[in-house]
Structure formats: C-alpha cells, structure tokens
TITIDREN-342479 format. One line per 8 residues: number of its first residue (from 1); for each residue x, z, y of N, C-alpha, C, O. Coordinates in pm, 1 decimal, padded with zeros to 6 digits. Example, Ala and Ser with C-alpha at 12.3 -4.5 7.8 and 13.67 -1.06 7.14 Angstrom:
<rs>
1	01319.0/00780.0/-00569.0/01230.0/00780.0/-00450.0/01320.0/00780.0/-00330.0/01423.6/00846.5/-00331.9  01285.0/00708.0/-00225.0/01367.0/00714.0/-00106.0/01290.0/00787.0/00003.0/01340.9/00803.9/00113.8
</rs>
This chain:
<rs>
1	01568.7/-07652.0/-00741.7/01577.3/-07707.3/-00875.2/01707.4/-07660.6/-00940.5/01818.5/-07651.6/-00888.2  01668.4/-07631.6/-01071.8/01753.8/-07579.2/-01157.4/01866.6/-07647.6/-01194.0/01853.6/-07637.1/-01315.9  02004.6/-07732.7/-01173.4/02072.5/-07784.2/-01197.3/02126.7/-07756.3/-01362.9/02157.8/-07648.4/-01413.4  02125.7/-07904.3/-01431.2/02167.9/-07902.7/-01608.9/02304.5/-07817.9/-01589.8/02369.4/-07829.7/-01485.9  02352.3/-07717.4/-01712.2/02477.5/-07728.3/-01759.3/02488.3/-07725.5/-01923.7/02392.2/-07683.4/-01988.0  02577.7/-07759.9/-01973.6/02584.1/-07730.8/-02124.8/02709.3/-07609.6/-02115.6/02800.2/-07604.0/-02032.8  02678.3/-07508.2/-02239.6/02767.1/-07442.4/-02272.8/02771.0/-07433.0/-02385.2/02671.1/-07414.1/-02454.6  02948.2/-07450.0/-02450.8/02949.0/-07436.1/-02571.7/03000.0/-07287.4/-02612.0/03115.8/-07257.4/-02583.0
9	02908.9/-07184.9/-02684.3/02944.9/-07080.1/-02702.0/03080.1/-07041.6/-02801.9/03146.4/-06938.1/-02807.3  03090.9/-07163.9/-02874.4/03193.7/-07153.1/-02997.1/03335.6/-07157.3/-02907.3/03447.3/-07135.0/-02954.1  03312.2/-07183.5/-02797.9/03451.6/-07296.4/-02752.6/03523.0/-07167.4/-02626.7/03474.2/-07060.2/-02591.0  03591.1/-07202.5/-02605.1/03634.4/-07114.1/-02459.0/03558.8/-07117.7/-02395.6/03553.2/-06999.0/-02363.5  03476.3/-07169.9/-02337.6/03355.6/-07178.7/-02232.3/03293.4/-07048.8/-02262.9/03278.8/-06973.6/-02166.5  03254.5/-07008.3/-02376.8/03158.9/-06921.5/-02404.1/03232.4/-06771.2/-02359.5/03171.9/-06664.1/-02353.4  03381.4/-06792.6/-02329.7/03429.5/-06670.0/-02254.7/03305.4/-06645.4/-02130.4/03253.6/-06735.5/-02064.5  03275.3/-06495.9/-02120.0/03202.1/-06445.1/-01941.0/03235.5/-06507.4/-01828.1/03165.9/-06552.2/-01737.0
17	03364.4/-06504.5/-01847.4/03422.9/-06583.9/-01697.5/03425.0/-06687.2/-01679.2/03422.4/-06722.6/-01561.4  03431.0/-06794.2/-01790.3/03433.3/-06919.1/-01811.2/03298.3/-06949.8/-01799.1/03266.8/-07060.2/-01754.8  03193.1/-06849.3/-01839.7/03007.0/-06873.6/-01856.1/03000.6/-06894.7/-01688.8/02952.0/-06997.1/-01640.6  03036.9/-06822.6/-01634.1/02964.4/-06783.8/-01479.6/03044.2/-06878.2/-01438.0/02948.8/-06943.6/-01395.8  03131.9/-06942.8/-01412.6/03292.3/-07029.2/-01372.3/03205.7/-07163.9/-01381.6/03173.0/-07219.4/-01276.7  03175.6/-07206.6/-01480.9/03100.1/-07328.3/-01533.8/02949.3/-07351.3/-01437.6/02900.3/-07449.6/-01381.9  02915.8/-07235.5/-01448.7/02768.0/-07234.7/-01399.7/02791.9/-07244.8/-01222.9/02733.0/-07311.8/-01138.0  02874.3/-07173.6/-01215.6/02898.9/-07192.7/-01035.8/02948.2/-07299.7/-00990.7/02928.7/-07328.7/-00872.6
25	03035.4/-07395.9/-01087.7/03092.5/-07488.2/-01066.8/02934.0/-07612.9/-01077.8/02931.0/-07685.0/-00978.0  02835.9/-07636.1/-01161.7/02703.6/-07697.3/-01173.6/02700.0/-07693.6/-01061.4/02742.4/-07781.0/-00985.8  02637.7/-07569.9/-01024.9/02540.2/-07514.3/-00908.4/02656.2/-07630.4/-00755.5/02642.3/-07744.0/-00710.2  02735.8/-07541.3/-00735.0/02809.9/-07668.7/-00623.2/02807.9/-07788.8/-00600.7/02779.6/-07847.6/-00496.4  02852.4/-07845.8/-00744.6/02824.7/-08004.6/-00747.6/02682.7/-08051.6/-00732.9/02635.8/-08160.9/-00701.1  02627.6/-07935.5/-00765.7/02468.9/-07980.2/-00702.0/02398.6/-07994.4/-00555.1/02287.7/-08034.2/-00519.4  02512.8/-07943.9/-00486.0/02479.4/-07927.2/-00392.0/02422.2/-07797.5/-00344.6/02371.6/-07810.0/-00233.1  02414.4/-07678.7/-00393.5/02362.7/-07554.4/-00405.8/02459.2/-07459.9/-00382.8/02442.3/-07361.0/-00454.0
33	02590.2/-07450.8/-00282.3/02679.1/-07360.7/-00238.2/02601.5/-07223.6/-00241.2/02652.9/-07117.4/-00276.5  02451.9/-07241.9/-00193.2/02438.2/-07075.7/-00138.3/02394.9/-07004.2/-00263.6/02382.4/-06882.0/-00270.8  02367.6/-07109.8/-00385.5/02310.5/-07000.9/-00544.3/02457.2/-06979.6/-00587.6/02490.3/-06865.7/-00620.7  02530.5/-07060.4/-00589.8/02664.2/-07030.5/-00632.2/02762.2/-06925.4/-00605.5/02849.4/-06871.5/-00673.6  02719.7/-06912.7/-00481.8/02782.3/-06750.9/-00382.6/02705.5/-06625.7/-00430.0/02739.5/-06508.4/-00414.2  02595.0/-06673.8/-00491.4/02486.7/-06522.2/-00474.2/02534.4/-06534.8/-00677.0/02542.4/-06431.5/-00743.5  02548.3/-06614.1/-00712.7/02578.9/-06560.4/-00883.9/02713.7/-06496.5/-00879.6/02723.9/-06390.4/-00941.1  02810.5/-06538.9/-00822.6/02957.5/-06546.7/-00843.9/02940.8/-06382.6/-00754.1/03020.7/-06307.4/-00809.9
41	02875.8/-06314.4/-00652.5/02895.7/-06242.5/-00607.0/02819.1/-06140.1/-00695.8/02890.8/-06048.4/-00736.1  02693.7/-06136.1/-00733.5/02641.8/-06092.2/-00855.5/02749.4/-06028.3/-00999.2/02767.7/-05910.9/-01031.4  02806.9/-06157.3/-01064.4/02869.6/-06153.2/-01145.2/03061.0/-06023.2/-01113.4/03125.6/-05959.5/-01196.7  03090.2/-06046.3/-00906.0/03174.7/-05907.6/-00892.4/03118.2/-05810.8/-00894.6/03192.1/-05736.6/-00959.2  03020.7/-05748.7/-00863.3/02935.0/-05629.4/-00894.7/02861.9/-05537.7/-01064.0/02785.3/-05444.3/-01087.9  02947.7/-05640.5/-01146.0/02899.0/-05590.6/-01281.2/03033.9/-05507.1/-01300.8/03143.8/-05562.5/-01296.8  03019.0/-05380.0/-01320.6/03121.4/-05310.1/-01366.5/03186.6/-05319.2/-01482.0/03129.8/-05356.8/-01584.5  03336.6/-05279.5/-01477.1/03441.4/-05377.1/-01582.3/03394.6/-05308.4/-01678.3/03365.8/-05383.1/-01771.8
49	03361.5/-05142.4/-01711.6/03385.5/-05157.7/-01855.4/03212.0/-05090.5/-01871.5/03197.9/-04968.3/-01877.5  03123.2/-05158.0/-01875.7/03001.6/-05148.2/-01915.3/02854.9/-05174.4/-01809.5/02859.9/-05202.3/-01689.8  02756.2/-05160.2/-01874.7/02607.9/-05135.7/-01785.3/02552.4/-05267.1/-01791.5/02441.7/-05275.4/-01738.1  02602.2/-05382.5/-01846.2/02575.9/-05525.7/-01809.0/02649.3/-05624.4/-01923.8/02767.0/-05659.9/-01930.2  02535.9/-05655.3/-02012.0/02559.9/-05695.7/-02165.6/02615.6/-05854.9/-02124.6/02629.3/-05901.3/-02011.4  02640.1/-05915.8/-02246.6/02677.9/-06067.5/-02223.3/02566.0/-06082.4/-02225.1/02530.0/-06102.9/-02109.2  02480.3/-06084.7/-02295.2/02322.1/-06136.8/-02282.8/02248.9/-06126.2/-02130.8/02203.0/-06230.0/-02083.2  02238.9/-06006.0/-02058.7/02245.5/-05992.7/-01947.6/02332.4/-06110.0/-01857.6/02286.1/-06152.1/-01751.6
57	02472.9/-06161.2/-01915.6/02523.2/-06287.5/-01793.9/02442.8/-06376.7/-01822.8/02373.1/-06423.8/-01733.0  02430.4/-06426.5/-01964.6/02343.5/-06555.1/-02004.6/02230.8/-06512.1/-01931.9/02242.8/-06578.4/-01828.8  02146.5/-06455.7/-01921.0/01974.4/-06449.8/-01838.5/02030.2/-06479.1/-01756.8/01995.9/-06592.7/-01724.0  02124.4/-06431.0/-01680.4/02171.0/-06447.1/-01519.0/02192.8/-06594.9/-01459.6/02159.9/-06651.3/-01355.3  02257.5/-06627.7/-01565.2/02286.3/-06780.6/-01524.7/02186.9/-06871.7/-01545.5/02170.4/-06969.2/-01472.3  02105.6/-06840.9/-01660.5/02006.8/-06892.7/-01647.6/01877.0/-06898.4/-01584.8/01787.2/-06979.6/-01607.1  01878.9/-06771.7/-01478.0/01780.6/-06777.9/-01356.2/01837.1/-06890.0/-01279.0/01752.4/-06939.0/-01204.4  01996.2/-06967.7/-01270.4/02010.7/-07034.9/-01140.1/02028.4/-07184.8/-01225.1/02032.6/-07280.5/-01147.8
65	02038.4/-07217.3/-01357.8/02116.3/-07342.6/-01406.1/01999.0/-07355.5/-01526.7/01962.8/-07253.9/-01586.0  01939.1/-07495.3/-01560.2/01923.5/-07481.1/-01623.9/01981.2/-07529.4/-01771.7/01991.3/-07649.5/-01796.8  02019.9/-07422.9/-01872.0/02116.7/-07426.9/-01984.9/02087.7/-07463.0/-02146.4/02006.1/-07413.5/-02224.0  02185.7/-07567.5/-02165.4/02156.5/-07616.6/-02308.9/02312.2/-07513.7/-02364.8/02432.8/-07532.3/-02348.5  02243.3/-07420.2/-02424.4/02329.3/-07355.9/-02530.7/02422.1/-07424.7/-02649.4/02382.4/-07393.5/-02761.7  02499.4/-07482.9/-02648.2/02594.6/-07531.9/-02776.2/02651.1/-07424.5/-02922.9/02749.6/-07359.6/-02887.6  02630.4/-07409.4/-02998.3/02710.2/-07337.9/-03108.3/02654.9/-07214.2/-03103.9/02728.1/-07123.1/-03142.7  02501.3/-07174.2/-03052.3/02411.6/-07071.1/-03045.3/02382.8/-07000.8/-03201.1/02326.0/-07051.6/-03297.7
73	02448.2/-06856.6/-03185.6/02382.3/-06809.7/-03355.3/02260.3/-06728.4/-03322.6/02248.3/-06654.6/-03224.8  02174.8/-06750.0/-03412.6/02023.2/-06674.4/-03428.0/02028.9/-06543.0/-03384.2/02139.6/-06490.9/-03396.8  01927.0/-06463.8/-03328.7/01934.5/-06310.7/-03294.3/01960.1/-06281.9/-03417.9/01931.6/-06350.8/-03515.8  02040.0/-06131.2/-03414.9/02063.0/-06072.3/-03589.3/01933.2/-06030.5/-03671.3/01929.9/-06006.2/-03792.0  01806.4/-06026.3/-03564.2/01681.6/-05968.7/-03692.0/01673.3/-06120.9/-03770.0/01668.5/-06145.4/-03890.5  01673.5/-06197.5/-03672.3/01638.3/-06350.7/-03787.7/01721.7/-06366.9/-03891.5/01679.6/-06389.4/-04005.0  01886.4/-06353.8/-03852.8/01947.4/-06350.5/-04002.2/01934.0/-06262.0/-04125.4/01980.7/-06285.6/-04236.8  01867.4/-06163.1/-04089.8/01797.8/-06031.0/-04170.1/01720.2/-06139.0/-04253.0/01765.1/-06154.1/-04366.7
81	01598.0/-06227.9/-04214.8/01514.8/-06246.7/-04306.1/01518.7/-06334.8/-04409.6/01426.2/-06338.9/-04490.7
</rs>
C-alpha cells in the first residue's frame, strides 16, 4: 500500500531533493524501509546534468507514495487554450 504524502510544489518541498527526501521519509514512517532504499537508490543513479526530467521524479515517487500535489500549475497546452 501506497503510503499518503502531500507536496507543496510552490514551497521548498517542491525542490528534487526535497521531492524524493519527503517521499522516502512517508515511505519509512510507514513502515516500508525496503521502497524507501529502492527510490532513494533510484533517485543516485539519475545523472547530474540530464536524461531524467522533474516530471520523470514526480512519476517516480508516485509509483511508491501516494501524492496530493499542492500549488500544481496546469500542463502548458492547457494554458494555451
């Protein structure tokens, strides 16, 4: 089971490190040490300067947590219309 987290994207949280930091920190208090090892070890394997979007961490974390987005802006085609 997917353990709740909230993230507020507006806020420091919504820093990468702070995204995955937050989410590993859920996952533990949940009792879930071994998803917490496999994101956090996941998340050293993304190379520093490319190949692996922020959008890419958000899916990521959200395969292991499940996430209420705070201060979320629309994809850019929706603000197009």
């Amino acid at each position: 089971m997917r353990p709740p987290v909230t993230i507020d994207l507006a806020a420091p949280e919504g820093n990468v490190f702070a995204l995955v930091g937050k989410a590993c920190a859920s996952l533990e208090e949940a009792g879930q040490p071994v998803q917490a090892k496999a994101l956090r070890e996941w998340f050293r394997t993304v190379p520093p300067l490319g190949g692996v979007s922020y959008d890419d961490v958000r899916r990521m974390v959200e395969q292991y947590c499940d996430v209420t987005w705070l201060n979320e802006h629309p994809p850019r085609e929706a603000q197009l219309e």
